[in-house]
N, C-alpha and C positions, 0 to 999 in steps of 0.2 A: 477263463478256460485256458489249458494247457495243453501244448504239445511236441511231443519230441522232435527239435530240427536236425537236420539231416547231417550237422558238427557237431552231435551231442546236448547240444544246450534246451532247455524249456523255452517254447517259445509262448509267449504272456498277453493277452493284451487285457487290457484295461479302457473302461469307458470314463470319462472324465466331466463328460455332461450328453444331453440325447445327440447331440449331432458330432462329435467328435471322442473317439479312440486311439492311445497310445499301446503300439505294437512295443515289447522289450523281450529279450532276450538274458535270460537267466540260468546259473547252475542250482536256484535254490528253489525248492518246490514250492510256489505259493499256493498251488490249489489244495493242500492237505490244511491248513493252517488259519483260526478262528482269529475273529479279530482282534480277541483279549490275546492269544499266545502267539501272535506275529514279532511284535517287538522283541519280547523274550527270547524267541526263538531264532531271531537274526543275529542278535545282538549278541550269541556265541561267539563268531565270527568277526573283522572287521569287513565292514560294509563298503564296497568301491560302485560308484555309480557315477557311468561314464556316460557321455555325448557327444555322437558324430558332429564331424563337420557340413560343411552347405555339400548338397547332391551327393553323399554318402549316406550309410544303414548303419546297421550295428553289427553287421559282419565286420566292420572295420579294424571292431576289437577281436576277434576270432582269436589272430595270432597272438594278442598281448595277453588274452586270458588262460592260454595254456599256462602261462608262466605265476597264476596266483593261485595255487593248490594253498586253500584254510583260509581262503575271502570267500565270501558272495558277492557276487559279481552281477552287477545288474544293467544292462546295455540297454539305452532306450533307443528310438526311432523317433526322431521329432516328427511332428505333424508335417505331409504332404510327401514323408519320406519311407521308403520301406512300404513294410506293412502297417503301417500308422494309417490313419484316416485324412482327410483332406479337408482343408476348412467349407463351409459352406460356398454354394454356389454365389458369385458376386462379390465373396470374400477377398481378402490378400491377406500375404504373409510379412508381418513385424517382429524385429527378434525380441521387442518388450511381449507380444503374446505367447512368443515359445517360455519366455522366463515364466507366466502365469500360469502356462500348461505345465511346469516341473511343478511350480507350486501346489497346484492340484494336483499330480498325479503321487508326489511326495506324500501328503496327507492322504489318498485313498489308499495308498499300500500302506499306508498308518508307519513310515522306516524310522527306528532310530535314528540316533545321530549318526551321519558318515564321512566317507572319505569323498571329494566331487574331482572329478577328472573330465577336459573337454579339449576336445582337437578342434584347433583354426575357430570355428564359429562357434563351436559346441561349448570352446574356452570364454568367449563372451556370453552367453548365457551363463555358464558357468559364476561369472565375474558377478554379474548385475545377483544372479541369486544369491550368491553368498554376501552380499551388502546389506542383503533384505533381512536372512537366515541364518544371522550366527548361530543360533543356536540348532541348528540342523546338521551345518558343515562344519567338521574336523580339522580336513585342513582341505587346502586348494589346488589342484594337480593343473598345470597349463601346460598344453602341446603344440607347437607353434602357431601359439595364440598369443598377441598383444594386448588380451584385457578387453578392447576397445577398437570396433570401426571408426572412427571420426571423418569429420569434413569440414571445411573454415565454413562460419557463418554465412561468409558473403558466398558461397558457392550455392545458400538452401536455391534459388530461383533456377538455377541450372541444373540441378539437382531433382528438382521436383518434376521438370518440364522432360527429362530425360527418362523418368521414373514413370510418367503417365504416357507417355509415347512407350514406352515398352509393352503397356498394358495394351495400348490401341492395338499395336501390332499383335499382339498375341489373340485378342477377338477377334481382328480381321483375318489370322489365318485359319478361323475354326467357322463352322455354319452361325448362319445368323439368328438363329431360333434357340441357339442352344449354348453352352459355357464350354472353356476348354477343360472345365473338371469333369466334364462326360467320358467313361472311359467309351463311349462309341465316336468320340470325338479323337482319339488316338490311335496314331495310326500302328496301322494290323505290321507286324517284320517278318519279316520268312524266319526261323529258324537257324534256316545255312547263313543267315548272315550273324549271328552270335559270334564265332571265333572271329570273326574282323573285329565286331563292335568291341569285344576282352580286348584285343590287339590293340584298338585304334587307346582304351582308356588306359590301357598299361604303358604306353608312350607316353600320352597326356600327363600323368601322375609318376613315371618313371617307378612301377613294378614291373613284377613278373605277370606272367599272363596267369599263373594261377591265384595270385593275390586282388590281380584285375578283378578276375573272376570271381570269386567272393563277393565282390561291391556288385556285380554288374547282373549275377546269377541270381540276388535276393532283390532284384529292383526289375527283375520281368516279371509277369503276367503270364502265365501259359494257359492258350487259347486254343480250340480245335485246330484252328488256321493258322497258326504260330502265335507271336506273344507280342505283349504291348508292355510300355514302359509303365512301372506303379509310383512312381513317381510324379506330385501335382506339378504340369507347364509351369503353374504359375508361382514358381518356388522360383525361376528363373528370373521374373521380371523384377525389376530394381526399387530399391528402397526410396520415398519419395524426399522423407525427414529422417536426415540421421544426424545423433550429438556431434557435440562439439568437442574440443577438448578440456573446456574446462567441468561437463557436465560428465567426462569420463574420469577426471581427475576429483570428483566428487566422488562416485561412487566406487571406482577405487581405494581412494581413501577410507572408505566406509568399512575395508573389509580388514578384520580384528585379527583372523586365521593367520597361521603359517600359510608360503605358498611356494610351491615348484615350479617352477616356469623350465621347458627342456625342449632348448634350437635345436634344427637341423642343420648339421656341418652345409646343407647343398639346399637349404628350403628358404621361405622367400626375402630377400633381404629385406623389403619395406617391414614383415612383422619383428625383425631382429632388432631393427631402428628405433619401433615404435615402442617394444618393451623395456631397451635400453635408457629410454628417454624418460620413461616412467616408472622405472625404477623406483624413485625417491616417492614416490606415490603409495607405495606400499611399506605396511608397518615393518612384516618381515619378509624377507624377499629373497628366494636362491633361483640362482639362474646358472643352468646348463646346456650344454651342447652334444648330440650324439651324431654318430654317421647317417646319412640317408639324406630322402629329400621329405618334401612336404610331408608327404606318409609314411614316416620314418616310423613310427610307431608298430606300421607292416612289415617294415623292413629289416629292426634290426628290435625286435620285440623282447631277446633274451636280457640286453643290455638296459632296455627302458626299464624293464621289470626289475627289475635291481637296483637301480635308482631309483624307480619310485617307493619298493620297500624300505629303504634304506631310510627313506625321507618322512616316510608313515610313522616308523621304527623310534624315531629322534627323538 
């Protein structure tokens, strides 16, 4: 089912199995279009199919989409974000099951081969599925993304213990009868407090307060009584096991594609460090730099877009 979002785009979702649905955001009509003439019918065009970073939507891409008139352009919502669904109750979030959820959700929209773009976290999903799917991805778009979270071995016991303590605290601040994925279990906001909360994440992230708002506008809830975040809590709490670096520098390697890797002149140094480092990891490998910060991609959208066609182009 489709419907027109309020910046022009289709907005999509898709069921991926009975308890879980991926919200996307599209300029390409999929509800006209049978399953034999899907492929055909995209595959006019070249195909970009982007993924936010952690606690961002697919508004993210808003500003970067203006700039690809003759793509289809396909923005997902990972699970627990946006308008996407939340995993089951008792659930938690791994980013090997976001990578399973692209997997399926690739195969229910039946896509040609594409182009794969992912900002910060969206870039390591990104990473692990192109290792899996060469013959899906084209080439590999990285946005101040290192590829790869890692952590030294000897840190997994501190790690895990830091990771299950997040979980406690997050049941202990919600009723005992019930999960923090109850949206009665979140808390109700007045309305008049929206233009701080833009403000406060347009600092955080160093936008404009109308760019803020983009992220902050498609991640509430409106409610008789004001609005609640659509956003799953438990997207927040921490990873119990994450690789290592030699299990990133596997599947790194594994990826056959062209790839663009594109810093931000002001965004975070540890990701600058960590793709520098890994460079030699990758078969083919371009790395660039534009102005902005982390959300540079919002920031300075006219210049991304020209680089990354340039790159598609090669």
């Amino acid at each position: 089912m489709a419907k027109q979002d309020s910046f022009g785009w289709q907005q999509n979702v898709v069921s991926l199995n009975p308890t879980l649905s991926y919200s996307f955001l599209t300029n390409f009509d999929f509800s006209q279009l049978s399953d034999s003439s899907q492929p055909k019918q995209l595959a006019d065009k070249p195909v970009l199919l982007c993924l936010h970073g952690w606690l961002d939507n697919a508004a993210s891409f808003t500003p970067l989409a203006a700039f690809f008139d003759g793509y289809h352009i396909i923005a997902l919502e990972l699970a627990g974000h946006g308008y996407s669904s939340h995993r089951p109750e008792f659930s938690h979030y791994h980013l090997v099951d976001w990578v399973y959820d692209l997997y399926l959700l690739v195969d229910k929209l039946n896509l040609p081969a594409f182009y794969l773009l992912g900002h910060s976290m969206g870039g390591m999903i990104a990473s692990v599925y192109t290792a899996l799917k060469q013959d899906k991805v084209k080439k590999l778009i990285l946005l101040e993304s290192s590829a790869a979270f890692t952590s030294n071995a000897d840190a997994l016991v501190d790690n895990m213990q830091a990771a299950f303590e997040s979980r406690l605290q997050l049941e202990k601040s919600t009723p005992d009868s019930d999960s923090a994925n109850n949206k009665n279990n979140r808390k109700m906001r007045s309305l008049k407090s929206l233009p701080g909360l833009i403000q406060a994440r347009a600092r955080m992230s160093d936008l404009t307060d109308a760019l803020a708002g983009l992220l902050i506008e498609r991640n509430i809830e409106l409610l008789a009584d004001g609005f609640i975040w659509r956003s799953d809590p438990r997207v927040k709490t921490l990873s119990p096991i994450r690789l290592d670096e030699a299990q990133a520098k596997a599947y790194i390697e594994a990826i056959q594609v062209d790839c663009l890797v594109v810093l931000a002149l002001n965004g975070y140094p540890s990701i600058a460090r960590a793709i520098y480092n890994r460079q030699t990891y990758f078969k083919q490998l371009e790395i660039q730099r534009l102005a902005g910060g982390h959300h540079f991609h919002m920031q300075n959208p006219a210049e991304l877009a020209a680089l990354i066609k340039r790159f598609i182009a090669d």
